[in-house]
C-alpha positions in Angstrom: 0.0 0.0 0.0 0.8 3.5 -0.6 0.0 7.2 0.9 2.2 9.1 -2.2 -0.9 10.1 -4.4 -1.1 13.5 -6.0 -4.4 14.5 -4.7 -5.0 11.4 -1.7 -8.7 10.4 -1.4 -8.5 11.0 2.5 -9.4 14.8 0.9 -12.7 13.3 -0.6 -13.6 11.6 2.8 -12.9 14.9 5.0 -15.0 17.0 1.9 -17.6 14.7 2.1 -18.1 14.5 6.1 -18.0 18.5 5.8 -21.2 19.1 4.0 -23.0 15.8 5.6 -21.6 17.7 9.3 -22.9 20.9 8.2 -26.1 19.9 7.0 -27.2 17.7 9.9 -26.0 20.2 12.6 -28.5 22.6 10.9 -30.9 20.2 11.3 -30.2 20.2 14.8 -30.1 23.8 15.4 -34.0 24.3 14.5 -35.3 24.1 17.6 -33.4 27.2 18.9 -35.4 29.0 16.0 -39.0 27.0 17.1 -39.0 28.6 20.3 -40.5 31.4 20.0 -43.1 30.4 17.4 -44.5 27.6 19.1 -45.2 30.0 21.9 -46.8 32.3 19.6 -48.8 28.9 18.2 -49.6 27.3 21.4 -49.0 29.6 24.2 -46.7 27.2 26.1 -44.4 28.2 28.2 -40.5 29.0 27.2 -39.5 26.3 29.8 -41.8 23.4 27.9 -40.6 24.2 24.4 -36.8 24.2 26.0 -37.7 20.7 27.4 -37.4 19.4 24.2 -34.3 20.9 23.4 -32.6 20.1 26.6 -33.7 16.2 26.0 -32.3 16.6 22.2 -29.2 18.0 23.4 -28.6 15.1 26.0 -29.6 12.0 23.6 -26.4 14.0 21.2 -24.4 13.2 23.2 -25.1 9.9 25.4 -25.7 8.2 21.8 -22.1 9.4 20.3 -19.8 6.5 23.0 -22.0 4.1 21.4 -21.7 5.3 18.0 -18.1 5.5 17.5 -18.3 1.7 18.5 -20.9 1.0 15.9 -19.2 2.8 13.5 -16.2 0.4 14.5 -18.8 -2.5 13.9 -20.9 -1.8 11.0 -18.7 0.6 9.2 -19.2 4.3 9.5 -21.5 4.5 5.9 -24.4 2.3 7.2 -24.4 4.1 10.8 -24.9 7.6 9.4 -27.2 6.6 6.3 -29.5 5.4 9.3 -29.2 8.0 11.2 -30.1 10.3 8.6 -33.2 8.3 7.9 -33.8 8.3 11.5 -33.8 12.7 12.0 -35.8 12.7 8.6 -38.6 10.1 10.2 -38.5 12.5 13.8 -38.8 15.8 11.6 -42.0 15.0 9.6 -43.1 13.8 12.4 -43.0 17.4 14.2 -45.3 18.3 11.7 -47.8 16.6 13.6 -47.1 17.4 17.1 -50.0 19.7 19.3 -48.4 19.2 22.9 -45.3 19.9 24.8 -44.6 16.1 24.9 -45.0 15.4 21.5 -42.3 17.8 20.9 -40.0 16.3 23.3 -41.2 12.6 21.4 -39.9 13.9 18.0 -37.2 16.4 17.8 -35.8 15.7 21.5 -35.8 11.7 21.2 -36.0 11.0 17.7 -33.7 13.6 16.0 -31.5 13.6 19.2 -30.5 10.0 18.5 -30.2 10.1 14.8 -27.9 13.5 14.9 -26.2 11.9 18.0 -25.5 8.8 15.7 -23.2 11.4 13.5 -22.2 14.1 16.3 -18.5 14.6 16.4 -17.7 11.1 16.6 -18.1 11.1 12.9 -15.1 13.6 12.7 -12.8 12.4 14.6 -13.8 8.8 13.2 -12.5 10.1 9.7 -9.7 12.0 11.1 -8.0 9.1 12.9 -8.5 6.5 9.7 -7.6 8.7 6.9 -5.0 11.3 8.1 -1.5 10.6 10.3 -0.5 14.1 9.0 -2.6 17.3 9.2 -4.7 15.2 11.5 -5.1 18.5 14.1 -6.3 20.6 10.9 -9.0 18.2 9.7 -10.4 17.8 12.9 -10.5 21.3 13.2 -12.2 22.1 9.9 -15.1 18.8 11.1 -15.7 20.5 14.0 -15.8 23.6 12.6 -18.7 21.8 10.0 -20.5 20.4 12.7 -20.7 24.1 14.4 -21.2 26.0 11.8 -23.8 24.1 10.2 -26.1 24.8 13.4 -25.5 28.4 12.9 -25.4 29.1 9.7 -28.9 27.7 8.3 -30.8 29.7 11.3 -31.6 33.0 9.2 -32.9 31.1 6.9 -35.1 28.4 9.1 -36.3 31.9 10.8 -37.2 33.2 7.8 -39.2 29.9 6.6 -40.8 29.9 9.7 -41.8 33.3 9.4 -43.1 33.1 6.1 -44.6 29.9 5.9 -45.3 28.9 9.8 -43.6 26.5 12.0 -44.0 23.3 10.4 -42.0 24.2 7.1 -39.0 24.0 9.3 -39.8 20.4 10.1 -41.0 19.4 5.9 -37.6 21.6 5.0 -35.5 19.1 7.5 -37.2 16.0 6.7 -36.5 16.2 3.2 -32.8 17.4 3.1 -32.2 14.5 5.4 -33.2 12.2 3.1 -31.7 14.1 0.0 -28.3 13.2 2.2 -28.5 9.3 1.9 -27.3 9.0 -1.2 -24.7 11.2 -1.0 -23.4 9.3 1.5 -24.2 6.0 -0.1 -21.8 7.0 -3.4 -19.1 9.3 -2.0 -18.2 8.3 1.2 -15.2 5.5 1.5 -14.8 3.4 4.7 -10.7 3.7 5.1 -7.5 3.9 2.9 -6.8 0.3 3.4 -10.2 -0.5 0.7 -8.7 1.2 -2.0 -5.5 -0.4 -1.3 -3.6 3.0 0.3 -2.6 3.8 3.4 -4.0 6.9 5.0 -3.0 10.6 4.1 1.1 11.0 5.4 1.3 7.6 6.9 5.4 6.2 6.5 5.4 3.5 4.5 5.6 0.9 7.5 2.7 2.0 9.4 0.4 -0.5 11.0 -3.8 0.5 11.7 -4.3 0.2 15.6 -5.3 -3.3 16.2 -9.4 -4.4 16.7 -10.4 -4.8 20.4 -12.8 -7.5 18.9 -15.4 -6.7 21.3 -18.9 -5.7 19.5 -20.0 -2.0 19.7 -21.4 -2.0 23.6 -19.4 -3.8 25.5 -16.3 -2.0 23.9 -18.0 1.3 24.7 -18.9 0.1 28.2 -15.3 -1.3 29.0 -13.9 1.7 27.4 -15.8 4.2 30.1 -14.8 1.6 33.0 -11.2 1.6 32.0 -10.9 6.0 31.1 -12.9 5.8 34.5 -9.4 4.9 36.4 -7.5 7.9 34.8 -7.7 11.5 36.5 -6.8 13.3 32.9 -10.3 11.4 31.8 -12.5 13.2 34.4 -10.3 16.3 33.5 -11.6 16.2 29.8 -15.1 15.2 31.1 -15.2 18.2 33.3 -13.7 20.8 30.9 -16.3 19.6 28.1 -19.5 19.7 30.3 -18.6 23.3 31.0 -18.4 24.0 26.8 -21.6 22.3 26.0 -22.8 24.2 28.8 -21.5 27.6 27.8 -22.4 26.9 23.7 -24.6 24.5 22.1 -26.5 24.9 25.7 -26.9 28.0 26.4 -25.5 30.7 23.7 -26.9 28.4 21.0 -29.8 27.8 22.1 -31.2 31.3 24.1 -29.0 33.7 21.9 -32.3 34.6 20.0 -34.6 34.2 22.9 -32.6 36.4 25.0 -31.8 38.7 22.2 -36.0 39.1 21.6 -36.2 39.9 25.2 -34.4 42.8 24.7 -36.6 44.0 21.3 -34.4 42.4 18.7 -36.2 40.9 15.7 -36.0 37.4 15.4 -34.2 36.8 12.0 -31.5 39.8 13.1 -30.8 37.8 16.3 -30.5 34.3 13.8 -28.6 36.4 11.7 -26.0 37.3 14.4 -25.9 33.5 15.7 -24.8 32.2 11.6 -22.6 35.3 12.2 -20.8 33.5 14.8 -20.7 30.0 12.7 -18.8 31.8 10.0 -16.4 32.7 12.5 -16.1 29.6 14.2 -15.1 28.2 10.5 -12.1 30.6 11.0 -11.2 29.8 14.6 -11.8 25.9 14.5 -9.3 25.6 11.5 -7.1 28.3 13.2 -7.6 25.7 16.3 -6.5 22.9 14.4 -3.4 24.1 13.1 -2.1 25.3 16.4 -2.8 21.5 18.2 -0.8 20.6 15.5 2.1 22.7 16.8 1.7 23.7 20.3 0.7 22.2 24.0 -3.0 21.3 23.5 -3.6 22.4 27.4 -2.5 25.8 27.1 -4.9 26.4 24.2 -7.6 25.1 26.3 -6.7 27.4 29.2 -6.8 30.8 26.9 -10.2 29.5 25.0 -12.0 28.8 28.5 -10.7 31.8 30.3 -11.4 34.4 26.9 -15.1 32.7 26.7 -15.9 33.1 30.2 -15.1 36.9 30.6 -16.7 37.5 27.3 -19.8 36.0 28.8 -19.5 38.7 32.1 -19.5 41.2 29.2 -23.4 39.6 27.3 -25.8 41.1 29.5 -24.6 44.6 28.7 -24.1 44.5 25.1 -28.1 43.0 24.3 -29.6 45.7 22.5 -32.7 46.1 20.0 -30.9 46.5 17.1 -27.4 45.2 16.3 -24.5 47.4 18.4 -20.9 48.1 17.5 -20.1 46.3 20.8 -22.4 43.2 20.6 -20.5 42.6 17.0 -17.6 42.3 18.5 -18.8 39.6 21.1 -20.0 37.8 18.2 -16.7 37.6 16.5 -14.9 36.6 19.0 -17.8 34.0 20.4 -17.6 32.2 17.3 -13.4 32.2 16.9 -13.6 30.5 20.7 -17.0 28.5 19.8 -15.9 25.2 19.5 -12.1 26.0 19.3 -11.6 23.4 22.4 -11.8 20.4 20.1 -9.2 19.6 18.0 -6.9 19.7 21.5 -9.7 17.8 23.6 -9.7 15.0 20.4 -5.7 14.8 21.1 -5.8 14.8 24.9 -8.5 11.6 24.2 -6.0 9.8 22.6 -3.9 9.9 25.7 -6.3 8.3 27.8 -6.2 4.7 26.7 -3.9 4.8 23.2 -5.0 6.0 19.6 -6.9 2.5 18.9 -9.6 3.6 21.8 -9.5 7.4 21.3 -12.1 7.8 18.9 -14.6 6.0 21.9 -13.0 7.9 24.4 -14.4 11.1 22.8 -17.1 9.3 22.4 -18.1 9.8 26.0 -15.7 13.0 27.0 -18.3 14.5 23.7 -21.5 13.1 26.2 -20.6 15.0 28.6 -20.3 18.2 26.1 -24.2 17.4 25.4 -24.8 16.6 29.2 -23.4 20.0 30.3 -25.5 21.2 26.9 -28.8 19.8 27.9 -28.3 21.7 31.6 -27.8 24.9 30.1 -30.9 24.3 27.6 -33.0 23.8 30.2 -31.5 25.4 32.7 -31.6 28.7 31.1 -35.3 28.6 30.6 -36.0 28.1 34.2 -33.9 31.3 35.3 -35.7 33.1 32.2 -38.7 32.5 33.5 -38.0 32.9 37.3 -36.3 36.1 36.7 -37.4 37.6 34.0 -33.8 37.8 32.0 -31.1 35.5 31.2 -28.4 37.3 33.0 -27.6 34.8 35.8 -27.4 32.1 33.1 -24.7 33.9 31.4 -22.9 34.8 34.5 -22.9 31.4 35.8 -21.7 30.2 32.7 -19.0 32.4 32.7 -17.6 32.0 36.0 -17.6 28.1 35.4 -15.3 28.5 32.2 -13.2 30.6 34.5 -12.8 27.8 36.7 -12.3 25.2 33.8 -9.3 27.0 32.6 -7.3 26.3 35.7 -8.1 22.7 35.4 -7.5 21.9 32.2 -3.8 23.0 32.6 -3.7 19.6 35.4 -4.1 17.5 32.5 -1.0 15.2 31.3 0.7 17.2 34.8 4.2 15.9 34.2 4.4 15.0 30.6 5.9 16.7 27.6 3.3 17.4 25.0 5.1 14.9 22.4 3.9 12.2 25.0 0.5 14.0 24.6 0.5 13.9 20.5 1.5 10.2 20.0 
């Protein structure tokens, strides 16, 4: 086998799981633009609709462990061309839905476990079979898919919903999920070694990491009981609750709630959010590139301690139309959105070896959607206690604070070539 190709097909693979990332993270995002026309619809309260949400955001990430082991099992193509068919059933089924329950039936259960079958776990699934090289930049420019994909379609899922009501949002979704399958079907490859290559700036005597040969539960299981006995694992766990907590959870979901509240139109506010996706293109990539070159825990102490003083700063800078200063928290926001990735995806590979990293994410990434679904809820209970979201976004901030002391305990001792093996 052979890795010297003039253009390598690990490019194809990583182009391919780009669009299928950003596509299915926008499918995810919708709810965030449902909220407030379901409570225009229905009257229910902002705490019901965020139920959902929270319950979507949790199934993300508690299916990915088990995922990256069936990906292992029965190969990555047939996991996500069900789990495609799987959000396309749950959004025509929101179509349907005329109670708060119903809502949480379909787009928090249903579409929560078919866009948790893909999550990130597709990413760094493609990352660690086709690329030994550049490996840190392609898992930065998948993350930055995933991301941006939930951002970037919410102008216009706003605009649909405000042109043609609520359920065009779920018709839109169901359909494009479909239109995905046999994409994936005819493009995507499974690894190098099926078209007789090795993956993209492999030497030529490199060997694939050997098969556990236990099937896809019991390797995800035994994987979480062995991480379990390692204090970096609970280090990565913690650090990751507190970014699903402070993005997907609370920005990414409340950012246009909170940014109504304060007499901001509804598609400005979505427009602000894609805003930050086309910036977190930049900073993921940008994120990538430097875990390719510098100590992954000192880039995850400056991204946790910049997002949590820039969430101190939210409160004041929510306006009714778009402010000088409230631009700038967006272009920053979305540099730091998901930039603790592509050095989280390294520090996982630490843990147990490169074989078991991808399952190792697998779970450190449920904790991500754990700390997510908190803040989805969460938020919506101090919204409607108080009357604002402002304790939500200081509490948020204070934890990242915290979290950038502790991720500098990680690998305490070792060099960071020990870190990148």
């Amino acid at each position: 086998m052979t890795s010297n190709r003039r253009f390598h097909p690990a490019w194809v693979a990583a182009i391919v799981t780009f669009f299928t990332l950003v596509a299915t993270a926008g499918f995810r995002s919708a709810p965030s633009v449902l909220i407030i026309p379901l409570q225009d619809a229905f009257g229910w309260h902002r705490d019901q609709i965020s139920l959902a949400i929270s319950v979507n955001v949790l199934l993300y990430g508690l299916t990915a462990p088990f995922a990256a082991a069936l990906m292992e099992r029965f190969t990555v193509r047939k996991v996500v061309m069900a789990a495609l068919t799987t959000v396309s059933t749950g959004a025509f089924l929101t179509t349907q839905i005329h109670a708060p329950w119903q809502l949480v039936a379909t787009w928090g259960v249903i579409v929560g476990i078919g866009t948790g079958s893909m999550a990130l776990v597709f990413a760094a699934t493609v990352a660690n079979r086709w690329f030994v090289k550049r490996r840190g930049l392609v898992i930065g420019a998948l993350t930055a898919a995933a991301a941006t994909g939930q951002l970037i379609f919410l102008p216009g899922l706003s605009h649909l919903s405000e042109m043609y009501g609520w359920k065009s949002i779920g018709l839109t979704i169901g359909t494009a999920s479909l239109f995905m399958v046999p994409m994936i079907f005819l493009f995507l490859r499974e690894k190098p070694a099926d078209l007789g290559l090795l993956p993209y700036g492999a030497p030529d005597d490199w060997q694939p990491p050997k098969s556990s040969g236990m099937n896809a539960a019991r390797l995800a299981i035994v994987s979480l009981k062995e991480a379990s006995a390692h204090k970096d694992f609970w280090y990565l766990v913690g650090s990751f609750f507190v970014c699903g907590l402070s993005t997907s959870g609370l920005i990414g979901t409340h950012f246009i709630p909170a940014a109504h509240d304060h007499g901001m139109g509804q598609v400005v506010a979505a427009s602000l959010l894609a805003l930050v996706g086309v910036f977190d293109v930049i900073g993921t990539i940008f994120s990538g590139w430097l875990t390719d070159k510098y100590d992954p825990r000192q880039l995850l102490f400056f991204y946790y301690g910049l997002r949590g003083l820039s969430l101190f700063l939210l409160p004041s800078i929510l306006f009714s139309s778009v402010h000088p200063s409230t631009l700038v928290f967006v272009i920053f926001y979305g540099l730091d959105w998901v930039a603790t990735v592509p050095p989280t995806v390294m520090l996982c590979r630490t843990i147990l070896g490169p074989d078991r990293g991808t399952v190792i994410y697998g779970w450190v990434f449920a904790s991500h959607q754990i700390g997510g679904a908190i803040a989805a809820f969460g938020a919506a209970v101090v919204r409607v206690k108080f009357g604002d979201y402002a304790a939500a976004f200081y509490v948020s901030g204070a934890l990242c604070l915290i979290t950038s002391y502790y991720v500098l305990q990680i690998g305490k001792g070792k060099d960071m070539a020990s870190l990148k093996q």
